[in-house]
MILUMKE-466046 format. One record per residue (C-alpha): residue number from 0; chain; x, y, z. Coordinates in Angstrom, 1 decimal. Layout:
! residues N
(r NUM,"A",(X,Y,Z))
...
***
This chain:
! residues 173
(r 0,"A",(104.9,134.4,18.6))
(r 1,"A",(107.0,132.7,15.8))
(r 2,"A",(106.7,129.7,14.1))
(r 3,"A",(109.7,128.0,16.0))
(r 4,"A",(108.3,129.5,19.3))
(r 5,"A",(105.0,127.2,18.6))
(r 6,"A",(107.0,124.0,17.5))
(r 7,"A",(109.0,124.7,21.0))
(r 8,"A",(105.9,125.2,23.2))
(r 9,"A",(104.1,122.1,20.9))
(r 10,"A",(107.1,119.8,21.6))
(r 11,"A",(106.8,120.6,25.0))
(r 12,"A",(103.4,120.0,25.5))
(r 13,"A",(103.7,116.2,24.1))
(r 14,"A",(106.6,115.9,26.4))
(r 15,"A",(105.0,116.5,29.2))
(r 16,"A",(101.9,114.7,27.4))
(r 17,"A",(104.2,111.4,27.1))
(r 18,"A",(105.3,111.9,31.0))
(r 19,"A",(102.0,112.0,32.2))
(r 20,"A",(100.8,109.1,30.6))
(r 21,"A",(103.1,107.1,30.5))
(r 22,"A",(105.2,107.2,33.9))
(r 23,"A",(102.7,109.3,36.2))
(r 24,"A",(99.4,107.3,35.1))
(r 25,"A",(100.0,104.9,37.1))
(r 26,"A",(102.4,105.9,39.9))
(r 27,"A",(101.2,107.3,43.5))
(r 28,"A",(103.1,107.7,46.8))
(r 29,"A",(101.8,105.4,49.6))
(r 30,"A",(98.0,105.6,47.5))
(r 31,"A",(98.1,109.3,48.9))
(r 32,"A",(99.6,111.4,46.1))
(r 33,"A",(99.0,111.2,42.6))
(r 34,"A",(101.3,113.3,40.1))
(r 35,"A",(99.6,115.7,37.6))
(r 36,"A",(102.7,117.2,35.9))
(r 37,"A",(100.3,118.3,32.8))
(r 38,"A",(99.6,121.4,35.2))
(r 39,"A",(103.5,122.6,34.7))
(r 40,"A",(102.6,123.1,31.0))
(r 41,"A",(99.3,124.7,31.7))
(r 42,"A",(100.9,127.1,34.2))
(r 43,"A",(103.2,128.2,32.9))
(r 44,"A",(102.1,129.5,29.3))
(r 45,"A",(103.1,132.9,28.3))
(r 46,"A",(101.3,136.0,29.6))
(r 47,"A",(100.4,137.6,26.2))
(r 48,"A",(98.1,134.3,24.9))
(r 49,"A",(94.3,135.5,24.8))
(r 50,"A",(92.2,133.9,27.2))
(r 51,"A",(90.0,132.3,25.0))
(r 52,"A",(93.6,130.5,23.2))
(r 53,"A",(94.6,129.3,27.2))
(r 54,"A",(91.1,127.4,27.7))
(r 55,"A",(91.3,125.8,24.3))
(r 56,"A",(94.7,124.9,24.6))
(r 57,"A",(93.7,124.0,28.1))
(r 58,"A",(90.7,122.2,27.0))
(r 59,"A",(92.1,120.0,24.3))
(r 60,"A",(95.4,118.7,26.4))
(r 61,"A",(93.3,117.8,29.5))
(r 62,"A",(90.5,116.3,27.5))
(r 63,"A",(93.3,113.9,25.9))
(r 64,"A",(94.6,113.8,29.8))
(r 65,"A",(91.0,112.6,31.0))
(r 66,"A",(90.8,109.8,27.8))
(r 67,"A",(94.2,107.9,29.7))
(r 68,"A",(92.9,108.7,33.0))
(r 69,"A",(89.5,107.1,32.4))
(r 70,"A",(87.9,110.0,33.9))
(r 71,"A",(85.5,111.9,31.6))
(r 72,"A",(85.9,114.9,31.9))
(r 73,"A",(87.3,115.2,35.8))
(r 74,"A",(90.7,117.2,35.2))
(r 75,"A",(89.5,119.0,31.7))
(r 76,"A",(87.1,120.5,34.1))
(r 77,"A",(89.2,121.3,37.1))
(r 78,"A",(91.7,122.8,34.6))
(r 79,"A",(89.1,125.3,33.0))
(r 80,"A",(88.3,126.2,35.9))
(r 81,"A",(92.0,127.1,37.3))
(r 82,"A",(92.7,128.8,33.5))
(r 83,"A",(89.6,130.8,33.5))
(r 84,"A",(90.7,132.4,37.2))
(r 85,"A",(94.6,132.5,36.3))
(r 86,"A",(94.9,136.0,34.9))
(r 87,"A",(93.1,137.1,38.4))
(r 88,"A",(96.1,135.1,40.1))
(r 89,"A",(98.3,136.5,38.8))
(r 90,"A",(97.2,139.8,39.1))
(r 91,"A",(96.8,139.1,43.2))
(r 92,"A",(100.4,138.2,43.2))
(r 93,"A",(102.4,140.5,41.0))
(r 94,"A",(103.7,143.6,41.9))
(r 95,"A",(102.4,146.7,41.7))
(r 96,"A",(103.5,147.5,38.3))
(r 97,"A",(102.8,144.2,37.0))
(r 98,"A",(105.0,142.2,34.6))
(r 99,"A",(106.1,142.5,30.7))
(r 100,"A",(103.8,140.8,28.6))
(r 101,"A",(106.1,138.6,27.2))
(r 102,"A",(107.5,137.2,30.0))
(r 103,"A",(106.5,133.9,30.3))
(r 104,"A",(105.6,132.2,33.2))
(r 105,"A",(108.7,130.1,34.8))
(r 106,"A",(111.3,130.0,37.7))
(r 107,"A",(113.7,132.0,35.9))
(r 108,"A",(111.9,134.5,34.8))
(r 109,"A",(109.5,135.4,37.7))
(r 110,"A",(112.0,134.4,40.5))
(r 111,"A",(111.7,131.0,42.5))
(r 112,"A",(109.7,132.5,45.4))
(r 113,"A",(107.0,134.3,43.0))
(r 114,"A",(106.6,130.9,40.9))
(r 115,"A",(106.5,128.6,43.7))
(r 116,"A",(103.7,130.1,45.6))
(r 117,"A",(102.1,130.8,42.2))
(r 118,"A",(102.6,127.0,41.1))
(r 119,"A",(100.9,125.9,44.7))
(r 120,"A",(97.8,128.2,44.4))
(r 121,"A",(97.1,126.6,40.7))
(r 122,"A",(97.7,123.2,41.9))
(r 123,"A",(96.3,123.2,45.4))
(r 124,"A",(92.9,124.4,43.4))
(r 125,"A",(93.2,121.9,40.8))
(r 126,"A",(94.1,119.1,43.2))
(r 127,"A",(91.0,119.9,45.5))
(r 128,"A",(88.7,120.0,42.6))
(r 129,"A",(89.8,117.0,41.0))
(r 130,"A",(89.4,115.2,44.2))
(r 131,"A",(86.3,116.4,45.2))
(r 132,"A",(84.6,115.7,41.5))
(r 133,"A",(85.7,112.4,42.1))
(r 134,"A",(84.7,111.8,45.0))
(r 135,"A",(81.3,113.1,44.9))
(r 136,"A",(78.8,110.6,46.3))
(r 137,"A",(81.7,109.1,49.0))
(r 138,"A",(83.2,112.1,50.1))
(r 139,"A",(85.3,111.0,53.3))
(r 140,"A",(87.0,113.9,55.0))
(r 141,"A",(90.6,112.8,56.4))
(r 142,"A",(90.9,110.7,53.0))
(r 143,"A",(90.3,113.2,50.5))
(r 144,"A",(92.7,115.9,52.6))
(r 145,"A",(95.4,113.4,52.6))
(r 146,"A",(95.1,113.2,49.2))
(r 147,"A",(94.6,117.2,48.3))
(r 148,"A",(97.8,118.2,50.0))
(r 149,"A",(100.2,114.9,49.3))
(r 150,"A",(98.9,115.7,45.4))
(r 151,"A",(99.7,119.2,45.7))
(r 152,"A",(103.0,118.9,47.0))
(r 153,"A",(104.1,115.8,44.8))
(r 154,"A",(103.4,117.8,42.0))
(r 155,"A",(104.8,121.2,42.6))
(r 156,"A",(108.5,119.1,43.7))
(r 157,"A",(108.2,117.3,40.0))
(r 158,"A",(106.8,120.8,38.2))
(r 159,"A",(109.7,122.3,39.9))
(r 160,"A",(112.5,119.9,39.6))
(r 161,"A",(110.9,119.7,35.7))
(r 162,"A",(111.8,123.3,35.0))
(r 163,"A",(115.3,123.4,36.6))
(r 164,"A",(116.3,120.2,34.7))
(r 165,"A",(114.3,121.2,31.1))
(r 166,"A",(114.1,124.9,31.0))
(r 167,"A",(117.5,125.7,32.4))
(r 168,"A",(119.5,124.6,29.9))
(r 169,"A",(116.8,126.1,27.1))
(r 170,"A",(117.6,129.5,28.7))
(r 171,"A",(121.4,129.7,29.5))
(r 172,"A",(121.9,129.2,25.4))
***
């Protein structure tokens, strides 16, 4: 990884930093579906990073997440958790010969099909933790269910529609 390759993937990360926190903070559909676009930058680092680099670049962008959010803690830990089992992931769904190292994790690369179920398993687990953390104490059922899937799938359409309208252009140069 070059030096421009880490001004890219740093620019990117406050991009998605600044659409977090300051259009998604505060916007839900019908009180039912929150929008955690932070996970499309997490998700989609490069193959070759170390572990131990993922959960501390993990760490420090959710911690700032959880400092806007008001919730100490709540998706720094539901993101470690997704990071630390991500190599296993992505073992379970790629072929049998694996992928190139470099590749880096996207729609383009790994196909739309591969990435979206990807995308969903990494979301649907962070959404569920999130909500359940949250909720510990007052955990209603049919509430927190609405919530998990309208979450989930309000976030994989905007991580998706992110990449075709960011990274598609970045690509075809």
């Amino acid at each position: 990884m070059n030096v421009l390759d880490i001004v890219k993937q740093f620019i990117h990360a406050l991009l998605i930093y600044l659409i977090q926190v300051l259009v998604f903070r505060t916007t839900t559909l019908w009180d039912a579906a929150a929008c955690f676009i932070y996970l499309g930058f997490l998700i989609q680092l490069p193959f070759y990073l170390p572990k131990i680099t993922i959960l501390v670049i993990t760490f420090c962008f959710t911690f700032a997440i959880d400092i806007f959010f008001n919730t100490p803690g709540v998706h720094t830990s539901a993101a470690l958790i997704i990071m630390y089992f991500r190599p296993s992931i992505i073992k379970l769904l790629s072929p049998q010969g694996g992928y190139e190292s470099q590749d880096s994790i996207n729609i383009f690369n790994m196909g739309i099909q591969w990435h979206t179920l990807y995308a969903f398993i990494m979301i649907f687990i962070h959404t569920t933790l999130v909500f359940i953390i949250e909720s510990i104490g007052s955990f209603h059922l049919g509430t927190s269910l609405l919530k998990i899937i309208g979450t989930t799938l309000f976030t994989l359409i905007v991580v998706m529609l992110y990449q075709f309208l960011f990274l598609y252009r970045r690509n075809t140069r």
